[in-house]
PDB file of N, CA, C, O and CB in Angstrom:
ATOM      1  N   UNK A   1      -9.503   2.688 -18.725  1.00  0.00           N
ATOM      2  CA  UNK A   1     -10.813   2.258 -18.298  1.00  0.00           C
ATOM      3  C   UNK A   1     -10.720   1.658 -16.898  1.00  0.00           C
ATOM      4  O   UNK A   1      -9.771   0.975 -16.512  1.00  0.00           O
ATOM      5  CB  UNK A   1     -11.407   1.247 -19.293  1.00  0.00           C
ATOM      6  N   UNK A   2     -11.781   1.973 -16.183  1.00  0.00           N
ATOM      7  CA  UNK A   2     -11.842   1.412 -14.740  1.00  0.00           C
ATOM      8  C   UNK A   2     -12.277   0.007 -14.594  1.00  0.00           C
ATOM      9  O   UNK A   2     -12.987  -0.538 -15.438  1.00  0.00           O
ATOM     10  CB  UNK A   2     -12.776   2.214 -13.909  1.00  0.00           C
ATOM     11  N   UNK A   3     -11.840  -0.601 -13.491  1.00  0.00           N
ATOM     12  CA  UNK A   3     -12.267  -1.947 -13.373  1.00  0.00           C
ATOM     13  C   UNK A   3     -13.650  -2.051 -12.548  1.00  0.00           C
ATOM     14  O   UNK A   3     -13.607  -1.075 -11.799  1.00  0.00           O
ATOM     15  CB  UNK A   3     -11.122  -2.765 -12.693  1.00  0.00           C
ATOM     16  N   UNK A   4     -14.460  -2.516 -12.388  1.00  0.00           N
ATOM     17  CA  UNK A   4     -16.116  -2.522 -11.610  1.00  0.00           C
ATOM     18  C   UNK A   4     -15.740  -2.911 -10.208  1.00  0.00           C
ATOM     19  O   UNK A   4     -15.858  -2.187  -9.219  1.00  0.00           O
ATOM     20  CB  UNK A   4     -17.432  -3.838 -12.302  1.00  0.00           C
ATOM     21  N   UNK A   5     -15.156  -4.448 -10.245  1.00  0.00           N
ATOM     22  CA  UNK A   5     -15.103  -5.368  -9.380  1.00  0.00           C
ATOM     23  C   UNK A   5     -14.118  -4.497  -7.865  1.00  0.00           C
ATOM     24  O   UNK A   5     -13.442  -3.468  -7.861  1.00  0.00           O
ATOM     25  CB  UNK A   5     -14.355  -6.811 -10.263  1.00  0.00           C
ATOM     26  N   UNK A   6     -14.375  -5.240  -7.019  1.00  0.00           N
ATOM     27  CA  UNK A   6     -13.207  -4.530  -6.268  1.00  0.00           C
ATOM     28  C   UNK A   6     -11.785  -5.432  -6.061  1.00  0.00           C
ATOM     29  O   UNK A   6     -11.732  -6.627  -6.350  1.00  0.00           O
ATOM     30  CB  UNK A   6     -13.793  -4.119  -4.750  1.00  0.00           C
ATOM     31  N   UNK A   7     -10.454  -4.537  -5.422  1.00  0.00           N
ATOM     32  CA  UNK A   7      -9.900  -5.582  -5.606  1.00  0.00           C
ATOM     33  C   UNK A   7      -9.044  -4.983  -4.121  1.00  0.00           C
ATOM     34  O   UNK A   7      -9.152  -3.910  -3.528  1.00  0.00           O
ATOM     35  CB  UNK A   7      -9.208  -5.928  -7.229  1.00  0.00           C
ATOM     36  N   UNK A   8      -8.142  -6.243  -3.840  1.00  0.00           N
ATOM     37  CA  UNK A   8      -7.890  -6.367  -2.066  1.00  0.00           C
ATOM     38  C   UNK A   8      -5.861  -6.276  -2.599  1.00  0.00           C
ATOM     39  O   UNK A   8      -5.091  -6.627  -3.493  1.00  0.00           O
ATOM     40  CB  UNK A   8      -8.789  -8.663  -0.930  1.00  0.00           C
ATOM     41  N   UNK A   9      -5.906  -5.452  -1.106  1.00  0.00           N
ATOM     42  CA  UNK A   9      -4.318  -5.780  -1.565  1.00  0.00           C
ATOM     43  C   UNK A   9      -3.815  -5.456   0.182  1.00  0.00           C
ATOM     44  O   UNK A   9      -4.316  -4.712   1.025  1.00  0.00           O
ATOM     45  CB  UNK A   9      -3.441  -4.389  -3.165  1.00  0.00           C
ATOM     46  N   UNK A  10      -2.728  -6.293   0.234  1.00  0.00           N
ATOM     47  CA  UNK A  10      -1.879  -6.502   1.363  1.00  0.00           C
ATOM     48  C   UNK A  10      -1.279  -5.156   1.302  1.00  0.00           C
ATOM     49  O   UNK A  10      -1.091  -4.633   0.203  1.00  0.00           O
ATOM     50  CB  UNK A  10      -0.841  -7.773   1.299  1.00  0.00           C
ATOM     51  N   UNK A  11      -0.856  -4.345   2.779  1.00  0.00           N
ATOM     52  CA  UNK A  11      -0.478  -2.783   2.977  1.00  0.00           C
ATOM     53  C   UNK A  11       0.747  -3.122   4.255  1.00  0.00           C
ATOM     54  O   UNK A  11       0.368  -3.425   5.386  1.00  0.00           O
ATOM     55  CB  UNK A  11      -2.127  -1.571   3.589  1.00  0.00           C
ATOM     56  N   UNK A  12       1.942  -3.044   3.972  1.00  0.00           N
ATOM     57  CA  UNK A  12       2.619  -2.979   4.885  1.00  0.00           C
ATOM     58  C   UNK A  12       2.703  -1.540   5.547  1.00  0.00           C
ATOM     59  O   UNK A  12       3.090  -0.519   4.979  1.00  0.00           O
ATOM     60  CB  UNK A  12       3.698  -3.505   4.482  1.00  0.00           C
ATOM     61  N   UNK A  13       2.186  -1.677   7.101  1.00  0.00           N
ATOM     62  CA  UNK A  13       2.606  -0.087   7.653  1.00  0.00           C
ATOM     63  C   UNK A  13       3.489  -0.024   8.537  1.00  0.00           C
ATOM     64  O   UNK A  13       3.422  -0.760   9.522  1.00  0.00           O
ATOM     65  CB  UNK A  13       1.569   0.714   8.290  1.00  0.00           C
ATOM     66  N   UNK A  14       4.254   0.654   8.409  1.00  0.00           N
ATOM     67  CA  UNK A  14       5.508   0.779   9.571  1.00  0.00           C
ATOM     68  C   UNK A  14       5.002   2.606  10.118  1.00  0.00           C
ATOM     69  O   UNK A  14       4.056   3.181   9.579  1.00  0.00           O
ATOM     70  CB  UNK A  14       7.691   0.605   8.563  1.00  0.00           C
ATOM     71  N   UNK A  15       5.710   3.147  11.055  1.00  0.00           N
ATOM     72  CA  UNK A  15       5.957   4.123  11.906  1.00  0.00           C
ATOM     73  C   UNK A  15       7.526   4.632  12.228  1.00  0.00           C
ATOM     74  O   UNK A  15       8.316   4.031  12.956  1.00  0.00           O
ATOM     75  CB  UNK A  15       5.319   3.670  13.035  1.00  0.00           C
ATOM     76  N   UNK A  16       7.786   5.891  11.503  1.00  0.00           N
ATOM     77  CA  UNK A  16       8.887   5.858  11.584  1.00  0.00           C
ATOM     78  C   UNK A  16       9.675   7.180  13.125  1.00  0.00           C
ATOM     79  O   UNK A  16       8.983   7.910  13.834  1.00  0.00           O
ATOM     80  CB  UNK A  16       9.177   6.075   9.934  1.00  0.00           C
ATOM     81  N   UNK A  17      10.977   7.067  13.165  1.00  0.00           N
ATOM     82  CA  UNK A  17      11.262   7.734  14.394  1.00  0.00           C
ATOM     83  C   UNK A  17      10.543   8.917  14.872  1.00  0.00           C
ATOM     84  O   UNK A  17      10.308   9.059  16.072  1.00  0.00           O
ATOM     85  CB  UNK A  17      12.474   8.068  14.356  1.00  0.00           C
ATOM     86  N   UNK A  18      10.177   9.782  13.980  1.00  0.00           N
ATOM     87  CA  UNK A  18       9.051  11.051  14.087  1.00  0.00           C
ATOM     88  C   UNK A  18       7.638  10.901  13.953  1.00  0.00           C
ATOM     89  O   UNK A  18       6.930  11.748  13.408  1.00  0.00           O
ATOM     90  CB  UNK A  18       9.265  12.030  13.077  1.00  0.00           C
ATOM     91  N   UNK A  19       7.127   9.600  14.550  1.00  0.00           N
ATOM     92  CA  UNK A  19       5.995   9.044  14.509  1.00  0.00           C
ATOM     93  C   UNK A  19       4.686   9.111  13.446  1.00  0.00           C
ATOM     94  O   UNK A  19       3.508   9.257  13.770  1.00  0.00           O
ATOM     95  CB  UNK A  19       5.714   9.363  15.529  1.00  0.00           C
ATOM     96  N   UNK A  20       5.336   8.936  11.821  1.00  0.00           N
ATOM     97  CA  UNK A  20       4.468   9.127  10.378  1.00  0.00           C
ATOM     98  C   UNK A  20       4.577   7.656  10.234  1.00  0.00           C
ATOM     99  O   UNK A  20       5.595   6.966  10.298  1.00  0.00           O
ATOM    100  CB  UNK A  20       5.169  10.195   8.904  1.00  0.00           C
ATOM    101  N   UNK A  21       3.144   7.235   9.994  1.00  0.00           N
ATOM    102  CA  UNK A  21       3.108   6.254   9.140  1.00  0.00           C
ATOM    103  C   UNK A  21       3.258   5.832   8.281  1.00  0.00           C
ATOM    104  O   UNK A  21       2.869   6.672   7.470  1.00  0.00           O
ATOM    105  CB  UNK A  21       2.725   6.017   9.024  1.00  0.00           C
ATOM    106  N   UNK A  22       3.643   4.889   7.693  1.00  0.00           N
ATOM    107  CA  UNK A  22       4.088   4.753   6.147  1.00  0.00           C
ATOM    108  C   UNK A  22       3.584   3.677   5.874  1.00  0.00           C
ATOM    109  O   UNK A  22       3.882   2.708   6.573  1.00  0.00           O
ATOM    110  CB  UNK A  22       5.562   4.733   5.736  1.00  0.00           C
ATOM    111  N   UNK A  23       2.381   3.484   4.428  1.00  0.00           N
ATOM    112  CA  UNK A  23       2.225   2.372   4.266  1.00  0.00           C
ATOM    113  C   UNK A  23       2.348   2.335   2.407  1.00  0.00           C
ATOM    114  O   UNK A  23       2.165   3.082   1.446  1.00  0.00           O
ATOM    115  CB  UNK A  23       0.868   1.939   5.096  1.00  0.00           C
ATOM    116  N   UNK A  24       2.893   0.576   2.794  1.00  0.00           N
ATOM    117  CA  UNK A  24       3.712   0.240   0.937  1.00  0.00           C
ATOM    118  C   UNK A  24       2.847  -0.627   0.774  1.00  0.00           C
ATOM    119  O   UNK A  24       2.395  -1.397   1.621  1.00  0.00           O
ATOM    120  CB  UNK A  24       5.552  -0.497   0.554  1.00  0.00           C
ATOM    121  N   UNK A  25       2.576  -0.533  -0.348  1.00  0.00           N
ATOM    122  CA  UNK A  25       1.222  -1.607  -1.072  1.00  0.00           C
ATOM    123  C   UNK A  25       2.534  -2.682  -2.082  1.00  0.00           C
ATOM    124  O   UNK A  25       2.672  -2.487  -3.290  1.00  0.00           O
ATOM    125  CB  UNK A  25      -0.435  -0.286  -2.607  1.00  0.00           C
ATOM    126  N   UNK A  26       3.412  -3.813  -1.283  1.00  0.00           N
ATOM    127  CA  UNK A  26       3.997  -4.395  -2.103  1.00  0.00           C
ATOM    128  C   UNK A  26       3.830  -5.160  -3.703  1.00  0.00           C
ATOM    129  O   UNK A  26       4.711  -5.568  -4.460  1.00  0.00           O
ATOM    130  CB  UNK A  26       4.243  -4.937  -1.386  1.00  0.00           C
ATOM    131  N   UNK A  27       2.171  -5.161  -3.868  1.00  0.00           N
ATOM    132  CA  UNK A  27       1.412  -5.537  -5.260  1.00  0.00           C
ATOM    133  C   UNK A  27       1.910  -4.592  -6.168  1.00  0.00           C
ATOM    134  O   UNK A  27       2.146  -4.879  -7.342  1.00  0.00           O
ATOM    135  CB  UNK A  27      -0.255  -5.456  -5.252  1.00  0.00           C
ATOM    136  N   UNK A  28       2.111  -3.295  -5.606  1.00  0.00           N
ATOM    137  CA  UNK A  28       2.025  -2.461  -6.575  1.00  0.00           C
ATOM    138  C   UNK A  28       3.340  -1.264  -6.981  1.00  0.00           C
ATOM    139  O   UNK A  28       3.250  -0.036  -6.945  1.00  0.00           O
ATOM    140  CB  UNK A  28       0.786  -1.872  -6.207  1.00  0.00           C
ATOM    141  N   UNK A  29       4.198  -1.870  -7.256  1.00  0.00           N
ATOM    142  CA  UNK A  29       5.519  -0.805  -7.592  1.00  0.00           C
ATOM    143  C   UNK A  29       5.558   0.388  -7.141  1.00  0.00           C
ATOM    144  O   UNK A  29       5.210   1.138  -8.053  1.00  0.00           O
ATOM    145  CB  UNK A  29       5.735  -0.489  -8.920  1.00  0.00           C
ATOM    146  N   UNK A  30       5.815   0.996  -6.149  1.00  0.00           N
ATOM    147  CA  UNK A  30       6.126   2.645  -5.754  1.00  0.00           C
ATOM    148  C   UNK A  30       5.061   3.019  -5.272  1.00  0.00           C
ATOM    149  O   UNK A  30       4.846   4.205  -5.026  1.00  0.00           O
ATOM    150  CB  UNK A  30       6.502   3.712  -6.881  1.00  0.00           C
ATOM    151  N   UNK A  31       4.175   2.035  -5.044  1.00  0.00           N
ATOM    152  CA  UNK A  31       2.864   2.316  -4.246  1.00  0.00           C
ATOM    153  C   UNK A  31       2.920   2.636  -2.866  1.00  0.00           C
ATOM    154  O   UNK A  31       2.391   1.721  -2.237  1.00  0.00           O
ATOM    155  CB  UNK A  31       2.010   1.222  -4.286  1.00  0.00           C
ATOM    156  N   UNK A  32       3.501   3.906  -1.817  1.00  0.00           N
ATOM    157  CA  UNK A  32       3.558   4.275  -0.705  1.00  0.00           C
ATOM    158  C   UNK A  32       3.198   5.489  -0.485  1.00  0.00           C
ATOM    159  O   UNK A  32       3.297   6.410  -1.295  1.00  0.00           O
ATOM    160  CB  UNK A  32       4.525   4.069  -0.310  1.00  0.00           C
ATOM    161  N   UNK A  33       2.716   5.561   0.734  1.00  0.00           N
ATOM    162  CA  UNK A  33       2.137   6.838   1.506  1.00  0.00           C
ATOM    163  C   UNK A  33       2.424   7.463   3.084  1.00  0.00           C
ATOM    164  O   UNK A  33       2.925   6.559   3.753  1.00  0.00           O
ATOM    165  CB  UNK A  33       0.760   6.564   1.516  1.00  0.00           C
ATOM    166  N   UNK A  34       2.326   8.240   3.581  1.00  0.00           N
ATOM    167  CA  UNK A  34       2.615   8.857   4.727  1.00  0.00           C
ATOM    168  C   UNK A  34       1.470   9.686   5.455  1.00  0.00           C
ATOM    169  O   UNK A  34       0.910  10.670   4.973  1.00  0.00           O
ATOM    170  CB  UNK A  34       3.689   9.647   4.432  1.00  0.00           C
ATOM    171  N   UNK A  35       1.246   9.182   6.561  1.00  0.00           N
ATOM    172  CA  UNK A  35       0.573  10.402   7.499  1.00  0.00           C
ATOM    173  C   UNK A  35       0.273  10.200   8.749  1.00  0.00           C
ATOM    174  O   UNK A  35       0.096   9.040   9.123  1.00  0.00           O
ATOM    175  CB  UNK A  35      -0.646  10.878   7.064  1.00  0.00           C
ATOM    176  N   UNK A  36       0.185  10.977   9.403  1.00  0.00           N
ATOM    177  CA  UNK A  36      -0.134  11.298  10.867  1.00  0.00           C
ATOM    178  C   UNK A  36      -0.502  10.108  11.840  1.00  0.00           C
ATOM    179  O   UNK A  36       0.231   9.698  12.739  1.00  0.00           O
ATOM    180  CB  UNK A  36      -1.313  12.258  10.882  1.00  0.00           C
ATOM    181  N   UNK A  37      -1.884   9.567  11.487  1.00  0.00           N
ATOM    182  CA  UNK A  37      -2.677   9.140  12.249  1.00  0.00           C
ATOM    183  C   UNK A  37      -3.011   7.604  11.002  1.00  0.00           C
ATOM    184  O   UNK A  37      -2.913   7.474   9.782  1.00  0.00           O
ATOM    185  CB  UNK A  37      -3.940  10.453  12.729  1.00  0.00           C
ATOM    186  N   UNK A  38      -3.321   6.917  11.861  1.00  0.00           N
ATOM    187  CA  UNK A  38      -3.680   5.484  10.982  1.00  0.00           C
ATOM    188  C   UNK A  38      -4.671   5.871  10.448  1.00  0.00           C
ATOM    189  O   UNK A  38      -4.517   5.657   9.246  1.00  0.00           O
ATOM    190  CB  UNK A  38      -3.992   4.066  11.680  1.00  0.00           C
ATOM    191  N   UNK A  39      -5.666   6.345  10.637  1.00  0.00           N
ATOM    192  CA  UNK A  39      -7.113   7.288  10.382  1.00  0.00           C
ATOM    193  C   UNK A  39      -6.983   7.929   8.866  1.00  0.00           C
ATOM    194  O   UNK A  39      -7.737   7.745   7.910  1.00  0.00           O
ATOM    195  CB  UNK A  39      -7.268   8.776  11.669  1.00  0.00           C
ATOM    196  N   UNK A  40      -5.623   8.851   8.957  1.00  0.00           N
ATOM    197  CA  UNK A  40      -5.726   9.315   7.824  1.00  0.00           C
ATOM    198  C   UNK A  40      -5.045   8.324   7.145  1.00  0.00           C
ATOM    199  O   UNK A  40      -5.669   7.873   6.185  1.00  0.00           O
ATOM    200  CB  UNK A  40      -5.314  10.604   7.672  1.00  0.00           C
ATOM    201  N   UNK A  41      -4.012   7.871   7.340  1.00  0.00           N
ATOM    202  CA  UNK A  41      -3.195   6.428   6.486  1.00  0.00           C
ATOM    203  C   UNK A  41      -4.032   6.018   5.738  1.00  0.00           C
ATOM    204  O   UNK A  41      -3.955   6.212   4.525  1.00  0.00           O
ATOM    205  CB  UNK A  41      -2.704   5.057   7.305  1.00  0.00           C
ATOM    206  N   UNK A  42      -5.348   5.137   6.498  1.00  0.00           N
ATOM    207  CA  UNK A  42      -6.184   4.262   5.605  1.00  0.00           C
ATOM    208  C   UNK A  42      -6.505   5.262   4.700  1.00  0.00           C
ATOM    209  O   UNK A  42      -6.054   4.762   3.669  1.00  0.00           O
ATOM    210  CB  UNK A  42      -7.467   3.499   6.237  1.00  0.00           C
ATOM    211  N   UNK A  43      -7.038   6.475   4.333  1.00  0.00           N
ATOM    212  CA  UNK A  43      -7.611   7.225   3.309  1.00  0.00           C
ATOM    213  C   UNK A  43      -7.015   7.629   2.180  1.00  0.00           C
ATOM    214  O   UNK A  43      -7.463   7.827   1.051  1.00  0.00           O
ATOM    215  CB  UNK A  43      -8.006   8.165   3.733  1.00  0.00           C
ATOM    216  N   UNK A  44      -5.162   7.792   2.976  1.00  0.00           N
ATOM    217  CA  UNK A  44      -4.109   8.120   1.928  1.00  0.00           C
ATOM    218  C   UNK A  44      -4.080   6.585   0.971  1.00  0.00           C
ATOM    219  O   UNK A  44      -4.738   6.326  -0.036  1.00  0.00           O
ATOM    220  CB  UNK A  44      -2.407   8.566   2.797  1.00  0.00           C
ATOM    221  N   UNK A  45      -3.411   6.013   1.453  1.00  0.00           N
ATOM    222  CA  UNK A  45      -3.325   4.642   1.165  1.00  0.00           C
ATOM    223  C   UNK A  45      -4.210   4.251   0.325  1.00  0.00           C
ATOM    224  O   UNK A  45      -3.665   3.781  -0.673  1.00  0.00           O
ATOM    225  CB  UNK A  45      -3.404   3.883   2.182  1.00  0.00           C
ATOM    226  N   UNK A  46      -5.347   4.233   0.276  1.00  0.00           N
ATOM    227  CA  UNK A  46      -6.798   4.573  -0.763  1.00  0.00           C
ATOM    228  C   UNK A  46      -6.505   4.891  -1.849  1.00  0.00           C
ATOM    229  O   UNK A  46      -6.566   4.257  -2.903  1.00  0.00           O
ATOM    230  CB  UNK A  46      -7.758   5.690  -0.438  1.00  0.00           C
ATOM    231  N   UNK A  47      -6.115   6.068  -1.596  1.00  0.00           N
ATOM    232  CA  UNK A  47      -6.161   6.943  -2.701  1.00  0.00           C
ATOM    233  C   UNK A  47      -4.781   6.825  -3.516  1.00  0.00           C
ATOM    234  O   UNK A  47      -4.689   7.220  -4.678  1.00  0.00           O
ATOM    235  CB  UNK A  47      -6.442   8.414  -2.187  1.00  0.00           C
ATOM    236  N   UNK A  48      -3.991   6.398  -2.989  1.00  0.00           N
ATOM    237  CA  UNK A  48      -2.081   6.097  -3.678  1.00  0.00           C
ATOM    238  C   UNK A  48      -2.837   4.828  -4.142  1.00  0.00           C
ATOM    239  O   UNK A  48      -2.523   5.180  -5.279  1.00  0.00           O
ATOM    240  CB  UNK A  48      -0.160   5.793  -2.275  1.00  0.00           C
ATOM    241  N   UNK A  49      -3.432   3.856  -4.312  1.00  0.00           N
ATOM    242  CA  UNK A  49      -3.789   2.654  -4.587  1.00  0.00           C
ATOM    243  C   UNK A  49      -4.621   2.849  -6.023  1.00  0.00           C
ATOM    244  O   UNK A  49      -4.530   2.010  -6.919  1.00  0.00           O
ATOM    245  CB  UNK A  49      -4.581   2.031  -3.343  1.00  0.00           C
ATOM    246  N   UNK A  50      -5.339   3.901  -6.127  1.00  0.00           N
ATOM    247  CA  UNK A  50      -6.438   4.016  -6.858  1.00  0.00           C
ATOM    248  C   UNK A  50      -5.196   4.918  -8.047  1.00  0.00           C
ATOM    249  O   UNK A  50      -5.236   4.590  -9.233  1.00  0.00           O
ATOM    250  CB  UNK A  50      -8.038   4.883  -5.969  1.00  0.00           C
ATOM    251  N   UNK A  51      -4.562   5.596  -7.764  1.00  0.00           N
ATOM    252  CA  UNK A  51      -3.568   6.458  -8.520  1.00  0.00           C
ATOM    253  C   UNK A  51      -2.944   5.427  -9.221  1.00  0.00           C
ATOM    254  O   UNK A  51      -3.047   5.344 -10.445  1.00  0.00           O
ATOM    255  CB  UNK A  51      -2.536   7.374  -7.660  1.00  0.00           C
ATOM    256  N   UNK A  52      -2.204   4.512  -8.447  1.00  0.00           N
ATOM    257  CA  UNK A  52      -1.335   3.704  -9.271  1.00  0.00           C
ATOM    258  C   UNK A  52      -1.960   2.673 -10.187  1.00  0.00           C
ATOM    259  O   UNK A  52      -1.490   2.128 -11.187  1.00  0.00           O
ATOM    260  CB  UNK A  52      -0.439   3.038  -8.426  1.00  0.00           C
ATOM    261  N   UNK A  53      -3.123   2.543  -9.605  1.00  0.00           N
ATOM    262  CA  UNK A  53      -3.647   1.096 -10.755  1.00  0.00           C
ATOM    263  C   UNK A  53      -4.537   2.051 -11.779  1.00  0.00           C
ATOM    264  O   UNK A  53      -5.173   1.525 -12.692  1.00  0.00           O
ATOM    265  CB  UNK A  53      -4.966  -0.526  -9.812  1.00  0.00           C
ATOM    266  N   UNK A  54      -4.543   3.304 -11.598  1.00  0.00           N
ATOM    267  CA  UNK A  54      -4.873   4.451 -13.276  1.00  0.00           C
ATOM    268  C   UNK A  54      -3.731   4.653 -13.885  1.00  0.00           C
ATOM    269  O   UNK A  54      -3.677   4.462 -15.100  1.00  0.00           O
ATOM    270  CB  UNK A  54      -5.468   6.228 -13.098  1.00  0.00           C
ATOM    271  N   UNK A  55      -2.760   5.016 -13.276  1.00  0.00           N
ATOM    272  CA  UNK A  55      -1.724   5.352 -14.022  1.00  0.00           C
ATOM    273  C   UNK A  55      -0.863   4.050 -15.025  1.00  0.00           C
ATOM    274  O   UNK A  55      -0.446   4.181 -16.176  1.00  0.00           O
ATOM    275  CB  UNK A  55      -0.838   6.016 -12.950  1.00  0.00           C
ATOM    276  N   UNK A  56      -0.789   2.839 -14.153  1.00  0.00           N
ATOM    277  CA  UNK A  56      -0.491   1.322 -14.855  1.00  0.00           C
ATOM    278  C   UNK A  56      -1.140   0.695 -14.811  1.00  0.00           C
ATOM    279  O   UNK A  56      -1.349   0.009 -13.811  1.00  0.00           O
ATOM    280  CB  UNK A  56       0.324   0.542 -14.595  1.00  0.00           C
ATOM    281  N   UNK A  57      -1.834   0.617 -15.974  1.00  0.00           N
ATOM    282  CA  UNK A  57      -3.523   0.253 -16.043  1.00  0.00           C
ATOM    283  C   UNK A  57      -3.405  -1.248 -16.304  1.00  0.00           C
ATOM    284  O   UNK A  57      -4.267  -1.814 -16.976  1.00  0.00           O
ATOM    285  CB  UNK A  57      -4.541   1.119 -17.444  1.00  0.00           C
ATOM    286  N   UNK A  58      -1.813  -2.260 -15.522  1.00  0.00           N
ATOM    287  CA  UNK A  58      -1.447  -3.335 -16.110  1.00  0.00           C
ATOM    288  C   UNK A  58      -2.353  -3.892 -14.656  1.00  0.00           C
ATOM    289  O   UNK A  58      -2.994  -4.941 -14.736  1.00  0.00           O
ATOM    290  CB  UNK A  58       0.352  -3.645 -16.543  1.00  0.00           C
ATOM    291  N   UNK A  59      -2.336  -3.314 -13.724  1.00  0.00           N
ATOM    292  CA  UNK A  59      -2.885  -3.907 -12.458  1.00  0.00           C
ATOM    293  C   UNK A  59      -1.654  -4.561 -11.603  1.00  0.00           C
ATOM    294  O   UNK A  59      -0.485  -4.447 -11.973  1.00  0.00           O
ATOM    295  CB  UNK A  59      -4.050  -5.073 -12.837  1.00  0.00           C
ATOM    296  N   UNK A  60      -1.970  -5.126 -10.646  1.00  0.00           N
ATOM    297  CA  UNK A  60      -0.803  -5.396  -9.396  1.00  0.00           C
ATOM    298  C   UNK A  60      -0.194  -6.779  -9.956  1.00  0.00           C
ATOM    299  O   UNK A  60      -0.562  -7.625 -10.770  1.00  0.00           O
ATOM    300  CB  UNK A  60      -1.564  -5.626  -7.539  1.00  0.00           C
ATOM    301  N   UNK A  61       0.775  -6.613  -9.227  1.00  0.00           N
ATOM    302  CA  UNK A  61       1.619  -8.121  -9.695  1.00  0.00           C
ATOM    303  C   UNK A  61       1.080  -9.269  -9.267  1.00  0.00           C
ATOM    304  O   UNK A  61       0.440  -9.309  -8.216  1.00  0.00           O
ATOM    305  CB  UNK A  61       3.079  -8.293  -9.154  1.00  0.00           C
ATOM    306  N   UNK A  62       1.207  -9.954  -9.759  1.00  0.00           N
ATOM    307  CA  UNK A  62       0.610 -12.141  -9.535  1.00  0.00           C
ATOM    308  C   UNK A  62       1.477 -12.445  -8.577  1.00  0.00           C
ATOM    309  O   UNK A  62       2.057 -13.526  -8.676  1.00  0.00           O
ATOM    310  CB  UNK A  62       0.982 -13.665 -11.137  1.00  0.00           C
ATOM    311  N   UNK A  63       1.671 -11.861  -7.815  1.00  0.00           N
ATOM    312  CA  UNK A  63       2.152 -13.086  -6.242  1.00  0.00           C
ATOM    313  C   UNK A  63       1.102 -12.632  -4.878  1.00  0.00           C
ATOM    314  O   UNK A  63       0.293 -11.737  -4.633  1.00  0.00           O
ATOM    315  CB  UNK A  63       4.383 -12.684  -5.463  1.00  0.00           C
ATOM    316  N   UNK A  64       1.597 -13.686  -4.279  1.00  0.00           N
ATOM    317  CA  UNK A  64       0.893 -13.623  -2.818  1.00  0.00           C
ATOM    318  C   UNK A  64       1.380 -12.849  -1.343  1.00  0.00           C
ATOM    319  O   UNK A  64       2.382 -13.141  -0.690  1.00  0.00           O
ATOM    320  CB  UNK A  64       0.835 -15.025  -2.451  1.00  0.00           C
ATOM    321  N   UNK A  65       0.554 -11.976  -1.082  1.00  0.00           N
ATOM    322  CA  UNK A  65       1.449 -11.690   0.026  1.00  0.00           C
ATOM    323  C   UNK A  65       1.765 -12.851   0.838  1.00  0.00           C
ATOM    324  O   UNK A  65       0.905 -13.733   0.844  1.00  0.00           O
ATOM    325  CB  UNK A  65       0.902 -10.679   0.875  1.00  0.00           C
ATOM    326  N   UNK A  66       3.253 -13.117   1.811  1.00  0.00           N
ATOM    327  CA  UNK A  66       2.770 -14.575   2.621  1.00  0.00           C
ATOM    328  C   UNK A  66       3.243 -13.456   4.370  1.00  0.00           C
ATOM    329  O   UNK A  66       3.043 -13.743   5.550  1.00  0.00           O
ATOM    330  CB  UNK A  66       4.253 -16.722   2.047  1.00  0.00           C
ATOM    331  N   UNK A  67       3.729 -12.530   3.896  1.00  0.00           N
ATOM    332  CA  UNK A  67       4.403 -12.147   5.958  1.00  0.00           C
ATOM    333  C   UNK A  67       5.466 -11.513   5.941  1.00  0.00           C
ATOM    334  O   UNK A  67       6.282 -11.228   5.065  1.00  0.00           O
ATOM    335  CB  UNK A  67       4.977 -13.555   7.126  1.00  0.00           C
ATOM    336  N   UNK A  68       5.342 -11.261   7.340  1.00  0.00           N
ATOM    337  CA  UNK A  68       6.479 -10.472   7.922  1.00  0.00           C
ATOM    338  C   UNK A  68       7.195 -11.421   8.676  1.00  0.00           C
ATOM    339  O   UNK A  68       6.627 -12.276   9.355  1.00  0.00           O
ATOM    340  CB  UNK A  68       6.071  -9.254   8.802  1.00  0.00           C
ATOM    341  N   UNK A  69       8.572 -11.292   8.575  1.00  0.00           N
ATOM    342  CA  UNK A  69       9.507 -11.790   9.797  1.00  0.00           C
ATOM    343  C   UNK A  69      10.305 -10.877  10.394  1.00  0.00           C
ATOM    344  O   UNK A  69      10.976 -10.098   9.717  1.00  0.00           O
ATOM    345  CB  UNK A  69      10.430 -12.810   9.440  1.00  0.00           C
ATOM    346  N   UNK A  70      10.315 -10.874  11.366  1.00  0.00           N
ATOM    347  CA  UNK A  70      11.672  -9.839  12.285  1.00  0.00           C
ATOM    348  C   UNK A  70      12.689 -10.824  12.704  1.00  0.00           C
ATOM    349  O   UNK A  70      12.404 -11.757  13.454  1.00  0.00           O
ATOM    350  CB  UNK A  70      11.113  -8.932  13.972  1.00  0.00           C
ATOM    351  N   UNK A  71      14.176 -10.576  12.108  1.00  0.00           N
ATOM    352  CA  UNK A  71      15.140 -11.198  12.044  1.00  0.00           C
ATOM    353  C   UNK A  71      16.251 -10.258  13.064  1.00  0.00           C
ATOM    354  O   UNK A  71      16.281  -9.069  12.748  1.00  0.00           O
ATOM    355  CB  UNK A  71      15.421 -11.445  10.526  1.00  0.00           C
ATOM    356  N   UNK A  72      16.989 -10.580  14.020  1.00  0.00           N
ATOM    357  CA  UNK A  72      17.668  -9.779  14.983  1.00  0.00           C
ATOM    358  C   UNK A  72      18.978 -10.485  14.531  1.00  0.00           C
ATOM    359  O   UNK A  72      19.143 -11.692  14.359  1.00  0.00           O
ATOM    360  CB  UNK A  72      17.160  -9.856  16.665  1.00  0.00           C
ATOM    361  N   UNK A  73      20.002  -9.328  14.353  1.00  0.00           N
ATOM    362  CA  UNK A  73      21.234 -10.107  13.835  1.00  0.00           C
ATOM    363  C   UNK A  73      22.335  -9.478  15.045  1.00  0.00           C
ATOM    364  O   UNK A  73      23.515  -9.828  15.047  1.00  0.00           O
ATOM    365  CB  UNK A  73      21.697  -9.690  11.935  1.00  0.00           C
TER     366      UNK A  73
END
C-alpha cells in the first residue's frame, strides 16, 4: 500500500571521471542512480526512490542526514 503524505530524503550526488552522475539516497539501502545531465538525475533519482520504498514497504531508516566532509590525507 502507498503512503499519501510526501516524504523528503537527503541525495548524495557525485560525478564520476566520464562525467555520469550518480546519486545515493543514504535513507534508503541500494538506493542509487546514474545519468547524464542533473536534469535527468533529478527524474532518475525519483523514480529509484519510489521503487525502493515499494519494494521495502518498511520505509527509510530513522537517522538524520548531518554532511559531507572532504578529508585530504
Amino acid at each position: 500500500m502507498r503512503k499519501t503524505g510526501k516524504q523528503e530524503f537527503s541525495v548524495i550526488v557525485e560525478r564520476d571521471d566520464e562525467g555520469y552522475y550518480i546519486a545515493s539516497v543514504p535513507a534508503l539501502l541500494g538506493c542509487h542512480t546514474q545519468a547524464r545531465s542533473l536534469d535527468k538525475l533529478v527524474v532518475r533519482v525519483r523514480e529509484a526512490i519510489e521503487l525502493c520504498l515499494e519494494v521495502d514497504g518498511s520505509g527509510p531508516a530513522s537517522f538524520e542526514f548531518v554532511g559531507v566532509q572532504r578529508i585530504t590525507v
